[in-house]
N, C-alpha and C positions, 0 to 999 in steps of 0.2 A: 876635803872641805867638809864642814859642820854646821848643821843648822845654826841659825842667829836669829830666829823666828822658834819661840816656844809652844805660843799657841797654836794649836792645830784644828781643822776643819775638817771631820772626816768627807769622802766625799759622798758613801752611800753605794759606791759601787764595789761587787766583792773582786778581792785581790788586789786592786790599785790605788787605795791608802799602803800597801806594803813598800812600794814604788819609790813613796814621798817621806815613808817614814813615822806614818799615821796621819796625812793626810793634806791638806792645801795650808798653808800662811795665812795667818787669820784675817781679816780688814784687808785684804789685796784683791786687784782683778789679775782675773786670768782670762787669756783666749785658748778657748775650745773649737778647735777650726775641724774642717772634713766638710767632703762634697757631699751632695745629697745622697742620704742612705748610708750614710757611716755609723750613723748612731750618736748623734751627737747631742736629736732632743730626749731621745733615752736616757743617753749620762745626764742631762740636766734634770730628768723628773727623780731619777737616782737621789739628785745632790739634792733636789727640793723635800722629796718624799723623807729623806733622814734628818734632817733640819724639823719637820714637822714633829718625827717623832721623837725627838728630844724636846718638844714642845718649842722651840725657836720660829720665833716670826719670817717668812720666806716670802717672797715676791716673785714671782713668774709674770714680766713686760714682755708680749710679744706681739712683733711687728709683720710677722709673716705669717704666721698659725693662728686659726680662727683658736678661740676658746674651747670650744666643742671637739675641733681637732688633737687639740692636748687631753681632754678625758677619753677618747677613744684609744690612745696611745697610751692612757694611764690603765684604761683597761683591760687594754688587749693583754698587762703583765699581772693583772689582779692588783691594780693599785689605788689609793682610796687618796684623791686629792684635796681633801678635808683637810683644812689647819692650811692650806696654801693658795692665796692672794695670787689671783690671776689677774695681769691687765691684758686687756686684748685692745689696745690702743684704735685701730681700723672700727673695728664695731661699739669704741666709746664714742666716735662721731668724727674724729678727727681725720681730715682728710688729707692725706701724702701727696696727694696729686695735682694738688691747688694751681691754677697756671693765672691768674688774673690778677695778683698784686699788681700795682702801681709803683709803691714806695720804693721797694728793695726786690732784689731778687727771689723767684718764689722758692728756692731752695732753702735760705735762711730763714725766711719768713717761717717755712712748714718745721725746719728742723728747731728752730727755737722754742715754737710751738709744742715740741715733740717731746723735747729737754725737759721744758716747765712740767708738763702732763707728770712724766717718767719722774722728775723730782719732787711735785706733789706729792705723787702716790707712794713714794719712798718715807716722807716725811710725816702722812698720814698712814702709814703699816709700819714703821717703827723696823724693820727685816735687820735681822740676822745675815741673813744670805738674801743674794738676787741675781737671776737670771734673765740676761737681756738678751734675745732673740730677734733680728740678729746684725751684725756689725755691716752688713750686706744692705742694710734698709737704711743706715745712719749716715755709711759711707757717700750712697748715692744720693740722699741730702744735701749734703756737705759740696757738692758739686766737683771739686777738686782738692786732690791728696794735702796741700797744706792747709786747709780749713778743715779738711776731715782730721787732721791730725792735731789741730786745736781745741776742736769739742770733745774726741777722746781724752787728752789731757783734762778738760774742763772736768768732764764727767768722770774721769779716775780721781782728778782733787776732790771734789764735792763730794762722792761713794767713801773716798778714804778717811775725811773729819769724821762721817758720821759710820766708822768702823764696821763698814758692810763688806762682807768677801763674796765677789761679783763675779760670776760666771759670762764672758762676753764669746756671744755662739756665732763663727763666721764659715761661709760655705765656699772660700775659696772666686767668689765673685768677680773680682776687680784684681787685674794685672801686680797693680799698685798697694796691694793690700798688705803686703810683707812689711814693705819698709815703712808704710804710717801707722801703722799699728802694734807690729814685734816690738820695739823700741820703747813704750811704753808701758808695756802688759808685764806683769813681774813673776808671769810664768803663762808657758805656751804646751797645750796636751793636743796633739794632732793623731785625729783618728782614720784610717785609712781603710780601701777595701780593693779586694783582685777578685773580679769574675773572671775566671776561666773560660774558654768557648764550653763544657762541659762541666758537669759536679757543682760542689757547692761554692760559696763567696769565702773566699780566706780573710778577715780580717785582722788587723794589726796595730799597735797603737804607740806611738814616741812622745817624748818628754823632751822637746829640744830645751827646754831651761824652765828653771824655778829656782828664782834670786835667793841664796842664803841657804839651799838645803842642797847637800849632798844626793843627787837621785841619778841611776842609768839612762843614758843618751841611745839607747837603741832597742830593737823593735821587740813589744811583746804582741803576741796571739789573744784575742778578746775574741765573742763570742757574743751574738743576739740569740736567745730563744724567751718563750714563755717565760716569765720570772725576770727578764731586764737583762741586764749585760754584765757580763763578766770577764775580768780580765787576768788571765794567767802570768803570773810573773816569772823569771827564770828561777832556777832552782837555789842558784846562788843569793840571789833576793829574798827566798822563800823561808831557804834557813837562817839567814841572818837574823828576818824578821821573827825568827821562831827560838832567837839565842842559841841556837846553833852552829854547826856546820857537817858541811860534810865528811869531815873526819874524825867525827864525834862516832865510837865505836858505841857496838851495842851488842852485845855475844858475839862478837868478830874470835872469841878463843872459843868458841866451840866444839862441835863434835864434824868431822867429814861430815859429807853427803854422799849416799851412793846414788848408783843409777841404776838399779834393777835392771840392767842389761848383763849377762851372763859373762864373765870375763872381762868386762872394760875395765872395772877398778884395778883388776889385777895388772891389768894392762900399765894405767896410769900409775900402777904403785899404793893409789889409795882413794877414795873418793874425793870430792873436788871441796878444798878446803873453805872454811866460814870466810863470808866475803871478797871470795874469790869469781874472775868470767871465766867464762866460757865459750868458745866461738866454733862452731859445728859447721865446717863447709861443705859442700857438696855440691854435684847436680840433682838434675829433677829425679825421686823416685830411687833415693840411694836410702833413706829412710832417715834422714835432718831432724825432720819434725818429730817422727816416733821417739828417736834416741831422746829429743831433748825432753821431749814431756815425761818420759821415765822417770828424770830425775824428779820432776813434781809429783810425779803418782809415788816414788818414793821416800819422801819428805813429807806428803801426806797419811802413809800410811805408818811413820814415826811418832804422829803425832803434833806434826807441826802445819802451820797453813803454806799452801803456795799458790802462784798464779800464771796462767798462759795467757799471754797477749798474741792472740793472731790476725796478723792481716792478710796472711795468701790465703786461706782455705777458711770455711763455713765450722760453725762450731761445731753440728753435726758431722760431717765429715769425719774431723781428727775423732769426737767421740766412737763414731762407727768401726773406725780403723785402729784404736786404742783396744778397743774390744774383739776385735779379730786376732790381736795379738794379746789378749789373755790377760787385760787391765783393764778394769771398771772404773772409769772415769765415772762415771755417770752416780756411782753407789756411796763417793768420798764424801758430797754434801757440801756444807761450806769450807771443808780442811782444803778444798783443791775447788778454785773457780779456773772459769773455760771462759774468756770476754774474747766475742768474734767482733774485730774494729774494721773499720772502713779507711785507708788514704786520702779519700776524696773529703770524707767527714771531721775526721780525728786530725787536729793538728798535732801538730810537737807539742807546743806548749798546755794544750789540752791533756795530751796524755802523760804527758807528764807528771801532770797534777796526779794523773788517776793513779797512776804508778806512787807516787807519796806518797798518796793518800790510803792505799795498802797495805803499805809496807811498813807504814806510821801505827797501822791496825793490826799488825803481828805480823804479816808474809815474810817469810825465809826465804820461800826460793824463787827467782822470776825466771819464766819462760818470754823469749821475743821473738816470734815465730813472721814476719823474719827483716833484715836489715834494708832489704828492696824496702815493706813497706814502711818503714819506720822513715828511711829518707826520703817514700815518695810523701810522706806526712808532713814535710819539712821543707820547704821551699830553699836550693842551695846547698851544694855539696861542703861548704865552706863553713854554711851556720848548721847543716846536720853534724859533722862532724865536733863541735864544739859541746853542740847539745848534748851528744852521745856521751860524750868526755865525762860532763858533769853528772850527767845520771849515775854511769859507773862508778864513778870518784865517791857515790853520794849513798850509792847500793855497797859499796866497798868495806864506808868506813859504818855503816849500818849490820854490818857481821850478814846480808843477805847474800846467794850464791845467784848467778846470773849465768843463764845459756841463753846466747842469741845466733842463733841457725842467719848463715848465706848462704845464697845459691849460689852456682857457680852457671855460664850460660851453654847454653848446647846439648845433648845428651852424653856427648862425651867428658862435655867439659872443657874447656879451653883458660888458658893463662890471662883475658882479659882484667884488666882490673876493677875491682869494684868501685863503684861510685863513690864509696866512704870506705877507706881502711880501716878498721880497729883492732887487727892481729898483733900491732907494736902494745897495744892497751891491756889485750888479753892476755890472763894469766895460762890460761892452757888453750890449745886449737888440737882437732880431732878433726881428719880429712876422708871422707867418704868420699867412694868410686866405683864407679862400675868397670866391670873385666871382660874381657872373653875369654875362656877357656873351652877347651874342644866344644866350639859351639853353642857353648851354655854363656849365657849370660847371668855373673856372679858379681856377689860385692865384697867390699874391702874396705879394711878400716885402718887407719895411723893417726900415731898420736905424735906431730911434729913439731910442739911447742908445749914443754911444761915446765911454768917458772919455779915451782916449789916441789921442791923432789925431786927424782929419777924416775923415769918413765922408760918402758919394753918401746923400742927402736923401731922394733922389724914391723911389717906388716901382714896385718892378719885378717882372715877371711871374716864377713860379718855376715849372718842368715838372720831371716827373718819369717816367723809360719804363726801358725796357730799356737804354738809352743810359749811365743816369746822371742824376744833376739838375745844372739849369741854371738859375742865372738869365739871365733875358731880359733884353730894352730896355725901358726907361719905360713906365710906366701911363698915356697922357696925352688919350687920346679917352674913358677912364671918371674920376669921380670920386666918394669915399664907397667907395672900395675896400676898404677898412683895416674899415669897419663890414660887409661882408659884404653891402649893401645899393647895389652902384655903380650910377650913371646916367651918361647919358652926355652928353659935352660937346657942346653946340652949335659946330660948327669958325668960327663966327664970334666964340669967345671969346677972348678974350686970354688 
């Protein structure tokens, strides 16, 4: 389907004119619904505040927010509510609560009263845009759902002649509020929010409809801080909107990448080709993280940029332990950045963005240090696994090279499966393990999936010192190495 509505209303909020296409259908209302605390009078001073600065006359009627309360909210994001007509209907005099009519009931009485006030003040501010705050205060007027779903129509004809695009804010109040109101509204943005018993609030935002425009029916990741809300689109959104995709190459014929690890290319046959993944399993302390940021310390000292996204370990950490093993992270500058993320913080769609937004700015090589937190980022084995999908699809047809380190669980390690597979995605997988050999606990390295080229089979010993890592020569007097369980070969065997 394709817009049938030309003119566009951006909304003022970043990321979510991408959504619509550039932005709301002009002269319509919408309902902007969410419980309290969703952010919903946020989006509205967003919508109001960009209205202003195109110079467009705006109107802010509100029936539940003192006046005063709306510039504290405009402040708290550094926002200057200048150019924008605030009715605060309660402290213009009029009172909602009236109970002494005679003639009519006092619900029609107050809400007629209410109409006129809110149409005056439309017709005396001339608005481009208006914001009525909120359908919670109109509803319970209206007394009951078929008179409330009368004045709505009223006030969508009357807002409609006089080519206002009307933002109508409801908080989920009334049981009844879906079907007197969806049915009307000729597009619905519902803002939602998950506290955790723990961490921070996940928020997320749907577009169940908006008549005549092509837009995504399912959830994006949005965000409250300092500076107002923002809202992350999927990646597939993102390049559309940016006439793209993601199989739009960009030095994908490149040169290899190596990994400054001592015999692994030789191993693989060659460094790990442009626009090619990576997936690094192992357990805890077989050395996942070292190996994969090799490849960023050496993509960075080619001359090109790269980046490590970690969420197991402190950025300090990996730097300490980079430098124990003879690579100065610390000395590359901007050629090699270190972002230490949080799961409880960073959502998907957040990092996402960030991840672009790098790679848009030159980055070759991505480090994802590691797929635990990347899906504990993502609420859903079902939608991490998709997310994943696209990022690579998206890092792919970008000529970028991607290593993203799993754990495996246990110290030995065990065959449980991971919460998100993407070994069927990746173009090469490298299996790290721990051994016993007389006593000593040793590692090991195989390379059991490489799409492009031939790749050494056997398995070979992998050290790690002050040196540097290295892999060694064949594994061939142990076997069961790979389980973490080796024995050892009878030299009379073939």
């Amino acid at each position: 389907m394709t817009s049938t509505v030309s003119a566009r209303v951006p909304s003022g909020v970043p990321g979510f004119d991408v959504l619509l296409g550039g932005g709301f259908p002009a002269g319509r209302m919408y309902l902007l619904e969410g419980r309290p605390g969703t952010g919903k009078t946020t989006f509205a001073l967003h919508f109001c505040c960009a209205a202003a600065a195109d110079d467009e006359r705006v109107l802010y009627v509100t029936l539940s927010q003192r006046r005063e309360e709306l510039r504290a909210i405009a402040d708290s994001h550094g926002w200057d509510l200048e150019g924008v007509d605030v009715l605060d209907v309660e402290s213009g005099g009029l009172d909602l609560h009236a109970s002494d009519h005679t003639l009519f009931h006092a619900g029609d009485v107050d809400l007629v009263d209410l109409m006129d006030t809110v149409m005056e003040a439309v017709d005396k501010v001339r608005p481009t845009r208006l914001v009525l705050d909120s359908a919670a205060e109109l509803r319970l007027l209206s007394g009951d759902p078929l008179r409330s779903r009368r004045r709505f129509l009223a006030l969508k004809h009357a807002l409609g002649q006089r080519g206002v695009t009307t933002l109508l804010l409801d908080d989920y109040s009334s049981s009844d509020g879906d079907s007197a109101v969806y049915s009307i509204m000729h597009g619905v943005v519902r803002l939602e929010r998950d506290a955790p018993q723990y961490g921070q609030v996940y928020r997320r935002l749907q577009i169940p409809k908006i008549r005549g425009v092509d837009h995504p029916t399912g959830y994006h990741d949005f965000r409250i801080a300092p500076g107002g809300l923002r809202v992350y689109p999927s990646l597939t959104m993102r390049l559309r909107d940016e006439g793209t995709d993601e199989r739009t190459t960009n030095g994908a014929a490149g040169k290899s990448r190596p990994s400054r690890v001592g015999g692994l290319d030789a191993m693989m046959g060659d460094g790990l080709d442009p626009g090619s993944s990576c997936v690094v399993v192992g357990v805890s302390g077989t050395g996942k993280s070292s190996l994969a940021a090799s490849y960023a310390v050496a993509a960075a000292e080619a001359g090109d940029r790269a980046a490590i996204y970690t969420f197991d370990e402190r950025k300090r950490t990996l730097l300490d332990r980079m430098e124990g093993l003879g690579f100065d992270l610390r000395g590359m500058g901007d050629a090699l950045q270190v972002q230490e993320l949080s799961a409880s913080i960073m959502t998907t769609g957040r990092f996402i963005d960030r991840v672009h937004r790098d790679v848009e700015a030159g980055v070759r090589v991505v480090v994802i240090d590691s797929l635990t937190g990347f899906t504990h980022a993502c609420p859903g084995a079902d939608r991490a696994a998709s997310q994943l999908h696209d990022l690579l699809a998206y890092l792919g047809g970008r000529g970028v090279v991607t290593i993203l380190t799993v754990p495996e669980h246990g110290i030995l390690g065990d065959t449980t499966t991971p919460q998100v597979d993407i070994s069927y995605v990746a173009d090469t997988v490298l299996l790290l393990q721990h051994f016993e050999a007389r006593g000593e606990i040793r590692k090991a390295v195989a390379v059991v999936k490489r799409r492009r080229g031939g790749h050494d089979r056997r398995v070979r010993e992998f050290t790690m010192s002050d040196d540097g890592m290295v892999v060694g020569d064949p594994i061939t007097d142990y076997q069961g190495v790979l389980t973490g369980l080796a024995s050892s070969v009878d030299p009379g065997e073939s």
